[in-house]
C-alpha positions, 0 to 999 in steps of 0.5 A: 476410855471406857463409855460411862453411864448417861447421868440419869435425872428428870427427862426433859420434856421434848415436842414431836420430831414433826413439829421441830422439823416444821419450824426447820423448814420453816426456817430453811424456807425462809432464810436458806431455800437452798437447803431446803430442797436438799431434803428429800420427800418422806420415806414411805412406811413400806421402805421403813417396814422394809428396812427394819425387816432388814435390820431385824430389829425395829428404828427408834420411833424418834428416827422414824418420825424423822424420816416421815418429815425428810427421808434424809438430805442430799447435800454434799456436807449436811443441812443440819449440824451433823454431817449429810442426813441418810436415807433409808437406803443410805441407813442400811447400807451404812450399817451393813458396811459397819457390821462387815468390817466389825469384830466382835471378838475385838477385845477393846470392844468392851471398853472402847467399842468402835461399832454396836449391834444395835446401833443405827446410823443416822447421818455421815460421811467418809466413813464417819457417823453419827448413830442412835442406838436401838438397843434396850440398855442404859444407852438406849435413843441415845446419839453418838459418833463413830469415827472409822478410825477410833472408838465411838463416843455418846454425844449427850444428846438422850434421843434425836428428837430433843437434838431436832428441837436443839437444832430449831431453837439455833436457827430461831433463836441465834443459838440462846439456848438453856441446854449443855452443849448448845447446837450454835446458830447457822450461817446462810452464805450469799449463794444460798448454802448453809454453815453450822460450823464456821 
């Protein structure tokens, strides 16, 4: 199935990746310690610097916005609704890894990609990834998942800062939310672990 077009209206107006991932933490301080301090530290410009060097092409400023608040997360299924957060590190191993296994000679490449040049992954697990993608084309910030068996797919989610507030909303306000495709609202276990999915 061919990926089409993302519809194309008025672009919402979306706060700061930073004052989203202030009211997650605040909301993780209070209701899921636990899974707050699964999130690392931020990551240094320089690591970010260093990693976009590597890439050779510069990080979608949502993403690097994000990774100034939390340089990924190391639980073991994710803090957040979207599997286990990267790290720097993490982000350009992952996308290394991709891009050796990668053919761009691949004939379904055009209609049904499995990988992107340009696209950037964000978090995963098991050979599955969300990614945002970097490039200049009509897909640009968006995010998606690239499954390591079948093609990937766009989420409908126009950058990751508009998919963090969709996150804060969930966890502040039970899920309620006006956007389609609405993150539901977390659960907290009695040992303190967080759970977006049951």
């Amino acid at each position: 199935m061919m990926m089409q077009p993302p519809r194309r209206g008025i672009d919402p107006v979306v706060p700061a990746v930073t004052m989203s991932w202030r009211r997650i933490d605040a909301w993780l301080s209070r209701y899921a310690p636990k899974a707050l301090a699964e999130l690392r530290p931020p990551a240094s410009w320089q690591s970010i610097q260093e990693a976009e060097s590597r890439l050779g092409f510069p990080l979608p400023a949502d993403l690097r916005e994000s990774l100034r608040c939390h340089d990924g997360d190391t639980s073991l299924l994710g803090v957040l609704p979207c599997r286990k957060l990267y790290s720097v590190s993490e982000i350009i191993d992952v996308r290394e890894t991709r891009m050796e296994i990668w053919e761009s000679d691949d004939p379904d490449q055009a209609e049904s990609p499995w990988w992107g040049t340009k696209w950037v992954p964000i978090s995963g697990s098991d050979g599955d990834d969300h990614f945002i993608d970097a490039g200049e084309g009509m897909w640009q910030n968006h995010l998606g998942d690239a499954v390591h068996d079948d093609q990937a797919c766009f989420l409908g989610w126009p950058s990751l800062g508009s998919w963090l507030h969709e996150v804060a909303e969930a966890m502040e306000h039970h899920g309620k939310s006006s956007w389609f495709g609405a993150v539901t609202a977390p659960k907290v276990d009695s040992s303190g672990d967080i759970d977006w999915w049951n």
